[in-house]
C-alpha positions as CSV (number, residue, x, y, z in Angstrom):
1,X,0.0,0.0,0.0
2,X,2.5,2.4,0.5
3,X,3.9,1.7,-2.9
4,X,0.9,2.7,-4.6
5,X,0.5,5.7,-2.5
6,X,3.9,7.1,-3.4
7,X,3.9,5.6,-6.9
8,X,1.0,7.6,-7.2
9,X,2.8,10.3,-5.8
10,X,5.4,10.3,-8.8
11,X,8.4,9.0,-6.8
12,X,10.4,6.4,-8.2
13,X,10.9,3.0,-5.9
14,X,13.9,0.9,-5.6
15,X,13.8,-2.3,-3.6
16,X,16.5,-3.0,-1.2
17,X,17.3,-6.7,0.3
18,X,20.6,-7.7,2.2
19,X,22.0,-9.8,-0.3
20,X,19.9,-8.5,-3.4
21,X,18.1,-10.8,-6.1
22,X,14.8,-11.9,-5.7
23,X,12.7,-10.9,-2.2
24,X,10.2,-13.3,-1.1
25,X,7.3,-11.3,0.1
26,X,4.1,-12.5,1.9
27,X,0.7,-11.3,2.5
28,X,-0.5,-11.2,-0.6
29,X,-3.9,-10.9,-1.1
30,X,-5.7,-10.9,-4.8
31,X,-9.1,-9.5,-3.9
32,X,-7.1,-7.1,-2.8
33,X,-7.2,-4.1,-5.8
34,X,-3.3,-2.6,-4.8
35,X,-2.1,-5.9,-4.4
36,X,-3.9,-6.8,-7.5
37,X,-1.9,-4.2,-9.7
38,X,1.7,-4.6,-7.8
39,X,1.3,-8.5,-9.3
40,X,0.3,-6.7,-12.6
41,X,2.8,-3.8,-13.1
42,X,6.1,-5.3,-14.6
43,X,7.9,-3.0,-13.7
44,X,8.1,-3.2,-10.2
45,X,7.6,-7.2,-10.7
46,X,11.0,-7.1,-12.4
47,X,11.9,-4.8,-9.3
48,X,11.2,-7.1,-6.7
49,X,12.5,-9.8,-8.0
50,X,15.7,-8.2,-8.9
51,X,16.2,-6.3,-5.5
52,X,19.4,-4.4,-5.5
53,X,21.9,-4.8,-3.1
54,X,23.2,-2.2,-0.7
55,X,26.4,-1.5,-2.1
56,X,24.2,-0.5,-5.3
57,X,22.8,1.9,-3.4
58,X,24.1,5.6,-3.4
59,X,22.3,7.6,-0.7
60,X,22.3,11.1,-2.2
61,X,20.1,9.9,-4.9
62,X,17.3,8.9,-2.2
63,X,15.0,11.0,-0.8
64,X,13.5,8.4,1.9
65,X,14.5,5.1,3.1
66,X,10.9,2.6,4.4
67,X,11.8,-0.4,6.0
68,X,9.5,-2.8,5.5
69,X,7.3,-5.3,8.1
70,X,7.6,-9.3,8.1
71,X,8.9,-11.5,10.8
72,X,12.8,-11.9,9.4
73,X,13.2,-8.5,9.6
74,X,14.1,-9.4,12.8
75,X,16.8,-11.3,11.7
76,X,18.1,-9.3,8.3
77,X,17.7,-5.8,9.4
78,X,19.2,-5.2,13.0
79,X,22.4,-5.9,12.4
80,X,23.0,-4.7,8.6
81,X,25.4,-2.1,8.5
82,X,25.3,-1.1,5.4
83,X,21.3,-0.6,5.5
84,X,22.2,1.5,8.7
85,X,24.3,3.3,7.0
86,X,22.4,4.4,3.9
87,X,19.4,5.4,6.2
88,X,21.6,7.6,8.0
89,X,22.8,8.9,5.3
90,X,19.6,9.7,4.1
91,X,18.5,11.1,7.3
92,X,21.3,13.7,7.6
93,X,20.9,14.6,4.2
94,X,17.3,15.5,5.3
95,X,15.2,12.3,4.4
96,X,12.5,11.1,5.5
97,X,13.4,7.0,7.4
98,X,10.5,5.5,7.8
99,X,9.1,1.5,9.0
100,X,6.3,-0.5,9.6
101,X,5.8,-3.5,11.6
102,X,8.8,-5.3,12.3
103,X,10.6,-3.7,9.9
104,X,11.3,-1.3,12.9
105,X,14.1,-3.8,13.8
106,X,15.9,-1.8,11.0
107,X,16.0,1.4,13.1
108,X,17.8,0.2,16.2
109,X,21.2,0.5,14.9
110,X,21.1,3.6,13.0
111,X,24.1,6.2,14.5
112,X,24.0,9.7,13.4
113,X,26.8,11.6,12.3
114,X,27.5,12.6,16.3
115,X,27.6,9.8,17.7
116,X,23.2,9.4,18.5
117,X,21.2,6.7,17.6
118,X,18.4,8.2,15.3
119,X,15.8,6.6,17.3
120,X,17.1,8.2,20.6
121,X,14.4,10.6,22.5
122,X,11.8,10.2,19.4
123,X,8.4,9.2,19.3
124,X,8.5,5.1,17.7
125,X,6.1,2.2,17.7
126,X,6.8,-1.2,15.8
127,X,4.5,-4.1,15.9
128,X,4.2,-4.7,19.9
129,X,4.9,-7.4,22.1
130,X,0.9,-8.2,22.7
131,X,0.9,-8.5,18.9
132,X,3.4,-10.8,19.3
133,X,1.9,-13.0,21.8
134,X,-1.2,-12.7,20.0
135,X,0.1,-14.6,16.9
136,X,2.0,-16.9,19.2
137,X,5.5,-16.0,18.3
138,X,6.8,-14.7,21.2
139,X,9.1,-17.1,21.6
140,X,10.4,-17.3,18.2
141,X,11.5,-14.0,17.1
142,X,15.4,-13.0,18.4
143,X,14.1,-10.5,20.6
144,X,11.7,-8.2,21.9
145,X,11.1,-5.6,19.6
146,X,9.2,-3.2,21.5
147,X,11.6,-3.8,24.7
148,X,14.9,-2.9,22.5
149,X,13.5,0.2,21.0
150,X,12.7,1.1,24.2
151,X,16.4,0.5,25.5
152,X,17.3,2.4,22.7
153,X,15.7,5.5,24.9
154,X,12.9,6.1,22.2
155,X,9.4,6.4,23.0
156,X,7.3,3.6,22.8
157,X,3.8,4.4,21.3
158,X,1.2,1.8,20.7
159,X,-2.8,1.3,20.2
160,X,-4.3,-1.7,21.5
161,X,-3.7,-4.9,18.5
162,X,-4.1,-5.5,15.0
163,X,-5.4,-1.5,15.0
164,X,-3.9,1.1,12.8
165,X,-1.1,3.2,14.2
166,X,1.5,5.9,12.9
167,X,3.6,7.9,14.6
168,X,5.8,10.8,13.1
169,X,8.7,12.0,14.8
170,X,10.9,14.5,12.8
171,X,11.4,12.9,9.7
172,X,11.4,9.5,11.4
173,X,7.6,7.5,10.4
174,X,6.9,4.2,12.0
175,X,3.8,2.4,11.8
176,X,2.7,-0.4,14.5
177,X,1.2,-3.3,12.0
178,X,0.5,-4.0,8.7
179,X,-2.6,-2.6,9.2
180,X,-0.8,0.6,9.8
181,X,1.1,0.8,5.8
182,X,-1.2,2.8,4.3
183,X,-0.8,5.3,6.9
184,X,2.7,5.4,6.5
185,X,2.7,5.4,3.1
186,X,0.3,8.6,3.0
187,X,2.6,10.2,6.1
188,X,5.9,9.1,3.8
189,X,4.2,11.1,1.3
190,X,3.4,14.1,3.2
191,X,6.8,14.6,4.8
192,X,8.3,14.2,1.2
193,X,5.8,16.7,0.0
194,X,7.1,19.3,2.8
C-alpha cells in the first residue's frame, strides 16, 4: 500500500534486500485491488525480484528510506550495517526513514553523524509485544522488539492490536502493524511533500 500511494505520488521505488536478487514477500492478497496491480505492473515485478543490493545503493540519490514489516526483519535488518548506514545517510541529508511493523528492527542501529542513535528521544512504535503474543510468536523471534526500542531511549507508542497506528517524529515514520502501511505510506508522502 505504500507503494501505490507514493507511486501515485510520482516517486520512483527501488527495492533493497541484504543480499539483493529476488525478495520473497508474503501477505498477498488478490481480492485485494493494490495488491492486484503490484502482481500486474512489470515493472516493479521485475523490481522485486531483482532487489538491488546495498552497495548498489548511493544515498544522495534517495529521498526516503521505508523499512518494510515481516517476521525476518528481525533477523536481516538489526544488524546490517550497510542498511544502517544508507538510512543515515539519508537522514542527515534531510530524508524522510521511515518502517512498519517489524521492519522497525531496522531502526535500532542507526548512529548519526555525532555519535546518537536516530531513534534516541523520538516518538516510535513497531508491531508490539501483545501483537506478538497474539500470533503466538513470542518465543520465536530474536528479541523483543518493543523492549529494545525502548532500550534504545525512544518512545514507545502503541494502540491496543491489529489496529492502525502511525507515529511521526521528525522525519522518522513508523507504523505499529500492517494494518498501519497505508498510513505510512500517505505520512511518507506528506513529509516528502514538505
Amino acid at each position: 500500500h505504500p507503494w501505490k500511494i507514493l507511486k501515485d505520488a510520482g516517486y520512483e521505488i527501488d527495492f533493497v534486500s541484504p543480499k539483493g536478487g529476488a525478495c520473497a514477500f508474503e501477505g498477498d492478497d488478490p481480492s485485494d485491488p493494490v495488491n492486484k496491480e503490484f502482481s500486474q505492473d512489470m515493472v516493479y515485478q521485475k523490481k522485486i525480484n531483482f532487489t538491488l543490493k546495498p552497495s548498489d545503493i548511493k544515498p544522495d540519490e534517495y529521498a526516503a528510506i521505508y523499512y518494510t514489516g515481516g517476521h525476518g526483519a528481525m533477523w536481516d535488518f538489526p544488524d546490517n550495517k550497510e542498511l544502517a548506514a544508507i538510512a543515515s545517510k539519508i537522514y542527515t541529508n534531510g530524508g524522510v526513514v521511515a518502517s512498519v511493523c517489524h521492519g522497525a528492527a531496522g531502526l535500532i542501529n542507526i548512529k548519526l553523524p555525532n555519535g546518537t542513535y536516530l531513534i534516541n528521544d523520538k516518538k516510535i512504535n513497531s508491531f508490539t509485544d501483545s501483537e506478538e503474543e497474539a500470533v503466538n510468536l513470542k518465543n520465536v523471534v530474536p528479541f523483543s522488539l518493543e523492549t529494545k526500542l525502548k532500550a534504545q531511549h525512544a518512545h514507545f507508542e502503541k494502540s491496543d492490536n491489529f489496529q492502525t497506528h502511525c507515529v511521526v517524529n521528525n522525519r522518522v515514520i513508523t507504523g505499529q502493524n500492517p494494518m498501519s502501511a497505508a498510513a505510512v505510506g500517505s505520512a511518507i508522502k506528506n513529509a516528502l511533500a514538505s
